[in-house]
C-alpha positions in Angstrom: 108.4 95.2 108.3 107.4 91.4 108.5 103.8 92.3 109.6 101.7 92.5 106.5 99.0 94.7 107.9 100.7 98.3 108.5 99.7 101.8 109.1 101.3 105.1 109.5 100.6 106.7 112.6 101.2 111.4 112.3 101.2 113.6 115.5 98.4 116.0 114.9 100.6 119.1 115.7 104.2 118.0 114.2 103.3 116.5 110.8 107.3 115.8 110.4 106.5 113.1 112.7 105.7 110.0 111.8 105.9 106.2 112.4 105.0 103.0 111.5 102.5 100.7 113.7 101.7 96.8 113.5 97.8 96.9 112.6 96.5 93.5 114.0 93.4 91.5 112.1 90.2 92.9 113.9 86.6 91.1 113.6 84.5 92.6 111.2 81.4 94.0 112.3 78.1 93.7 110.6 77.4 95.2 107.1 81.0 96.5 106.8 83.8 95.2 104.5 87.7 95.4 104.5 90.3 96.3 102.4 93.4 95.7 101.1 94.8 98.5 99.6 96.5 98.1 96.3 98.2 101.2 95.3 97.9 104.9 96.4 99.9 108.0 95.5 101.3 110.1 98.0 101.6 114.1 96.5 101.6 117.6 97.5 98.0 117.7 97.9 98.3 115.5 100.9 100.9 117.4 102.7 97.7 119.8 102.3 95.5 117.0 104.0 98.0 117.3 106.8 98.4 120.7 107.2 94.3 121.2 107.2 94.2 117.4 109.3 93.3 119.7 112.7 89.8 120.5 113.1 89.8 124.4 112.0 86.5 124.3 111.1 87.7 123.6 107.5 84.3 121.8 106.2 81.7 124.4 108.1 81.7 121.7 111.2 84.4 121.6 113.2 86.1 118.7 111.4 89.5 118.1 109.3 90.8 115.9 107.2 92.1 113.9 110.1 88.5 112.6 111.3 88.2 110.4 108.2 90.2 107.8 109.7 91.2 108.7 112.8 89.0 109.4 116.0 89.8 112.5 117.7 92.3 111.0 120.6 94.0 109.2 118.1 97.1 109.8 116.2 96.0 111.3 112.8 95.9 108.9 109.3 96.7 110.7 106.3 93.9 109.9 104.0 95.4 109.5 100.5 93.9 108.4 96.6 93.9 105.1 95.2 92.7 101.4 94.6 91.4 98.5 96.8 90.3 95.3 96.7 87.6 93.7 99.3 89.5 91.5 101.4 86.8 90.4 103.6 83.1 91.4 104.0 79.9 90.9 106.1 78.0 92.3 103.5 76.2 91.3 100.9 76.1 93.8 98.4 79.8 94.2 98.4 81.5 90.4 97.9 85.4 89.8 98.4 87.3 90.7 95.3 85.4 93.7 94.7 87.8 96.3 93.3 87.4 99.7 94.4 88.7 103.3 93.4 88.3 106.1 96.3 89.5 107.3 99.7 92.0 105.2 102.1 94.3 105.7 105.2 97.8 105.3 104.4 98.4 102.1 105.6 98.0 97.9 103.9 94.2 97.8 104.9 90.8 99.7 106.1 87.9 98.9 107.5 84.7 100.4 105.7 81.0 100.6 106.3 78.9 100.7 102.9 75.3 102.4 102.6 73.5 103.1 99.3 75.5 100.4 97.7 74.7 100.7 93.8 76.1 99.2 90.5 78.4 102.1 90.8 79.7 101.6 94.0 78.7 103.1 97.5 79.2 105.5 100.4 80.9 105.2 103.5 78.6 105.3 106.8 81.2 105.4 109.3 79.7 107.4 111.9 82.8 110.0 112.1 82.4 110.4 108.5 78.8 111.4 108.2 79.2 115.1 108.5 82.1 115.5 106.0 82.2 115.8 102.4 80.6 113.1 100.7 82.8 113.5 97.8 85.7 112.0 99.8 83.3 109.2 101.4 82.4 107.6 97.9 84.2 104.6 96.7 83.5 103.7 93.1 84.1 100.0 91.6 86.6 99.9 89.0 84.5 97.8 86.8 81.6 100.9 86.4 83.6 103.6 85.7 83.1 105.1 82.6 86.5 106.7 82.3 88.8 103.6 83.5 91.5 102.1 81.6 94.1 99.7 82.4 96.8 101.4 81.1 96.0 104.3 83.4 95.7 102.6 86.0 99.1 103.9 88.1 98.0 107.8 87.0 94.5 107.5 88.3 95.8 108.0 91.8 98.5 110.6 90.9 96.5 112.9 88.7 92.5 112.0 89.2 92.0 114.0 92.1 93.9 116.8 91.5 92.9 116.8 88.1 89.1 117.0 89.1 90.1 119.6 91.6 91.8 121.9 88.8 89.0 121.0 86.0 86.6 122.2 88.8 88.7 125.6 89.6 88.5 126.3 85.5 84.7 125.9 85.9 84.7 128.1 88.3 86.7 130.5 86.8 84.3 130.8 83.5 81.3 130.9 85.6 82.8 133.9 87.0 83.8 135.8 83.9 87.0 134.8 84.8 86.7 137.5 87.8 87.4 140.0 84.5 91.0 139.0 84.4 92.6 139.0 80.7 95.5 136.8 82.8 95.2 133.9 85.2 98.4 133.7 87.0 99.1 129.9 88.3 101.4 129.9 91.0 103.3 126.4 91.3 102.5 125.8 87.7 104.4 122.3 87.7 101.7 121.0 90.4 99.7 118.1 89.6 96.7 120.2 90.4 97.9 123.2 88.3 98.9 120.8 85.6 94.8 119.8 85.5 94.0 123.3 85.6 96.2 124.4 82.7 94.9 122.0 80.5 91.3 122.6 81.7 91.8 125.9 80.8 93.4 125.2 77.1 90.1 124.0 76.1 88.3 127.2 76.3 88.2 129.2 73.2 87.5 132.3 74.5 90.2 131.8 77.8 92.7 134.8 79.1 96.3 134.0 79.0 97.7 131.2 81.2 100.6 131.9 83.0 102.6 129.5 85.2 104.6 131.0 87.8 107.3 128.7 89.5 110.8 128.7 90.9 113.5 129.1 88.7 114.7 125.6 88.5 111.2 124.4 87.4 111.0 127.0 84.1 112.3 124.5 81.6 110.4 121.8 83.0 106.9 124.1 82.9 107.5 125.4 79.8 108.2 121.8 77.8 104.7 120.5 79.2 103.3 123.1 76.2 100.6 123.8 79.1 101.1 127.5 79.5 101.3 130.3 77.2 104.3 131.8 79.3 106.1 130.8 82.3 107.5 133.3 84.6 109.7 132.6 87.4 109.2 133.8 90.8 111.9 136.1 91.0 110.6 138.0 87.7 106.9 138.7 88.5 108.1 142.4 89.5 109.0 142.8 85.5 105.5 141.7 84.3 103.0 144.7 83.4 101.2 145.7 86.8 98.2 146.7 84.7 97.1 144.1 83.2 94.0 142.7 84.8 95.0 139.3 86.7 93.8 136.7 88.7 96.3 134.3 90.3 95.4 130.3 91.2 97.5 130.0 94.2 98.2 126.0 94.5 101.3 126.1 97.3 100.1 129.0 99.6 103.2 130.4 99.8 102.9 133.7 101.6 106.2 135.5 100.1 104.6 134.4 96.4 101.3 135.4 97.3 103.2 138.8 98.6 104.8 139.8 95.3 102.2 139.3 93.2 99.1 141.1 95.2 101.9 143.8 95.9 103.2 144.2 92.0 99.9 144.4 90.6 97.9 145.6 93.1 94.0 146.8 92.4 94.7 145.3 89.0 94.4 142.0 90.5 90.6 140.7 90.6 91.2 137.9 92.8 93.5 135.2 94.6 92.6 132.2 95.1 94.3 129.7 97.1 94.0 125.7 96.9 96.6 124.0 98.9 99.0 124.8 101.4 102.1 122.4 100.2 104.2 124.6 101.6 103.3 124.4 104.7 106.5 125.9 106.8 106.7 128.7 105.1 106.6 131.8 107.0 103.2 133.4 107.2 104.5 136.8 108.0 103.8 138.6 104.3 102.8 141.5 105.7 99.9 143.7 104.8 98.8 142.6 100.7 98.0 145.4 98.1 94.5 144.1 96.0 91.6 141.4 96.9 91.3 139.3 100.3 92.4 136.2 99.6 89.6 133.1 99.0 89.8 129.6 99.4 89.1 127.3 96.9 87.3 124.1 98.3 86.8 121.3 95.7 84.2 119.2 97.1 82.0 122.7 97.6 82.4 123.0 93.9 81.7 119.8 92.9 78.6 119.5 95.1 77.2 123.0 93.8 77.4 121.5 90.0 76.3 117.8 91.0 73.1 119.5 92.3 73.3 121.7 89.0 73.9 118.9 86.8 72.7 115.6 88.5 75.3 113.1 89.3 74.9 111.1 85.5 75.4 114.9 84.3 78.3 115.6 86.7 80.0 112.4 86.4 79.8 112.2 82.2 81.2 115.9 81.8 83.9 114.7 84.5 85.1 111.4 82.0 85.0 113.3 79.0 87.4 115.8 80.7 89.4 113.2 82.0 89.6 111.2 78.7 90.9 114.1 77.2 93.5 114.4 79.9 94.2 110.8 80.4 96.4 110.4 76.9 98.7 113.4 77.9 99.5 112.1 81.5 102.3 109.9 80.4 103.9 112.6 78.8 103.8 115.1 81.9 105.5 112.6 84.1 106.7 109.1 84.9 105.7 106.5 88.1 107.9 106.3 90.6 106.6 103.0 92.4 107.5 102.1 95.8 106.3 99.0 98.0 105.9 98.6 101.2 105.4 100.5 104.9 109.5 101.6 104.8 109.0 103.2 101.4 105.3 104.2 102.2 107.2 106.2 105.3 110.3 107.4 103.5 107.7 108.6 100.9 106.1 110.3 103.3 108.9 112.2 104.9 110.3 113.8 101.5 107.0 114.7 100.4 106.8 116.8 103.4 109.8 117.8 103.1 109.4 119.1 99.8 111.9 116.8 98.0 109.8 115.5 95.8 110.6 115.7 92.1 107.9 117.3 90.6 108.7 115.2 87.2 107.7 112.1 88.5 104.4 110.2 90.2 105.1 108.6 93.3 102.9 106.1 94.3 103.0 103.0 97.0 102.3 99.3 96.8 101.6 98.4 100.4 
């Protein structure tokens, strides 16, 4: 690609396919800022994001994950983590060289529309965006937050998120009683997302067991991150004890996983909970499941209930001491694999759907 300014355009229906468009320079309307995007990781959560893109009613209104950045009659724009820096702007509050930690499209640039513009950062008004999440529509300056450091700086996009999102399904698990499981079963244990769960958990004096479930070629791997206090291959959850109490922290949504372990330890299970759905073309035909109805887990839900809770300064301070704690231990998990430009951004793309991506590395893209 000569063009500097690129996007990635993703049928809405066939997420396999995917393309790469010329994105000429628009004017910039009034009160709203560009950006160049910097660096953004590209994981199994997003395969998730593309998966869920569809409206399917997903966020209580009729919208998905594609109407962040796309409008409805448009191909869809995988929204993914990372950094920015203001390229342009027509407003005030937000000046050119601004740098910027939050939600983009995967492509070189966005356009953005800033409201409530703070110290800390600001929210996006785009009109499409108003009814989702405003956990996703946030974008924090890189200079305020309390939990940034440079040498971080290629792990914020690769575990932050998912981080937040397993810190935030440990919360919920205490404030449950841990659904009076002695055993939380966490299925794809060498996810990024389970990764932050584990460790979450490992804090907790009082926690059940941890036990990471994941295909047999991951069970070294798992079990040298020191994470888990056992790690169980898929093939071998039929020769753990059916009675005692479990709970299982689904991150893939693999129905045939899902299957063996609601059927093996039936009404001793308390309750599954799924998070993603990385594996997204697996067959969905489990059949009928022993135990609880399955629940979705939805992170911004969570984080929204304990931001009203705690306040935001609450919220966010718990949050960086949590990810402080974290932070040290992330180069140990896993190394950057760093890739630039819209071929690799593609190509990244493609074997993350695909489910080729090494789970021992970060991938992330330098447009």
């Amino acid at each position: 690609m000569t063009n500097p300014r690129w996007a990635i355009d993703i049928d809405r229906d066939q997420i396999t396919e995917a393309r790469i468009v010329d994105e000429a320079e628009t004017t910039l309307p009034e009160g709203a800022i560009e950006v160049a995007i910097n660096l953004y990781a590209m994981t199994a959560n997003n395969v998730t994001y593309a998966v869920f893109g569809k409206p399917l009613g997903l966020f209580g209104n009729d919208q998905g994950y594609w109407d962040f950045f796309a409008e409805r009659e448009a191909p869809g724009r995988l929204p993914v983590w990372g950094f920015a820096t203001v390229s342009r702007s027509n407003h005030e509050g937000v000046p050119v060289g601004t740098q910027l930690y939050g939600y983009y499209p995967m492509a070189s640039h966005a356009v953005l529309h800033p409201g409530r513009v703070s110290a800390h950062g600001f929210t996006d008004m785009t009109p499409r965006r108003s009814t989702l999440p405003i956990i996703y529509n946030q974008y924090q300056r890189v200079d305020a937050l309390g939990d940034y450091r440079a040498e971080d700086h290629d792990y914020w996009p690769v575990f932050r998120p998912l981080f937040l999102t397993g810190w935030l399904i440990a919360d919920q698990l205490e404030d449950e009683g841990d659904y009076a499981a002695q055993q939380i079963l966490v299925a794809s244990a060498s996810s990024k997302t389970a990764i932050g769960l584990a460790h979450a958990l490992q804090q907790r004096a009082d926690r059940p067991r941890v036990i990471g479930l994941t295909s047999a070629g991951n069970v070294a791997y798992v079990e040298q991150l020191g994470l888990y206090d056992e790690v169980v291959p898929y093939d071998a959850v039929g020769s753990m004890d059916s009675a005692v109490p479990s709970a299982m922290v689904d991150m893939a949504g693999n129905p045939q996983v899902a299957a063996s372990v609601h059927n093996h330890f039936g009404d001793a299970l308390k309750a599954s909970i799924v998070v993603g759905k990385s594996h997204w073309d697996a067959n969905d035909d489990a059949g009928q499941l022993a135990g609880p109805p399955r629940q979705m887990f939805f992170a911004p839900g969570r984080s929204e209930k304990r931001i009203g809770e705690w306040g935001p300064d609450g919220f966010r301070q718990k949050l960086e001491a949590a990810w402080l704690g974290f932070a040290d231990l992330a180069p140990r998990l896993l190394a950057i694999d760093k890739r630039t430009g819209a071929d690799a951004a593609l190509a990244a793309y493609d074997e993350t759907v695909a489910g080729k991506a090494d789970a021992k590395t970060g991938l992330v893209i330098v447009p």
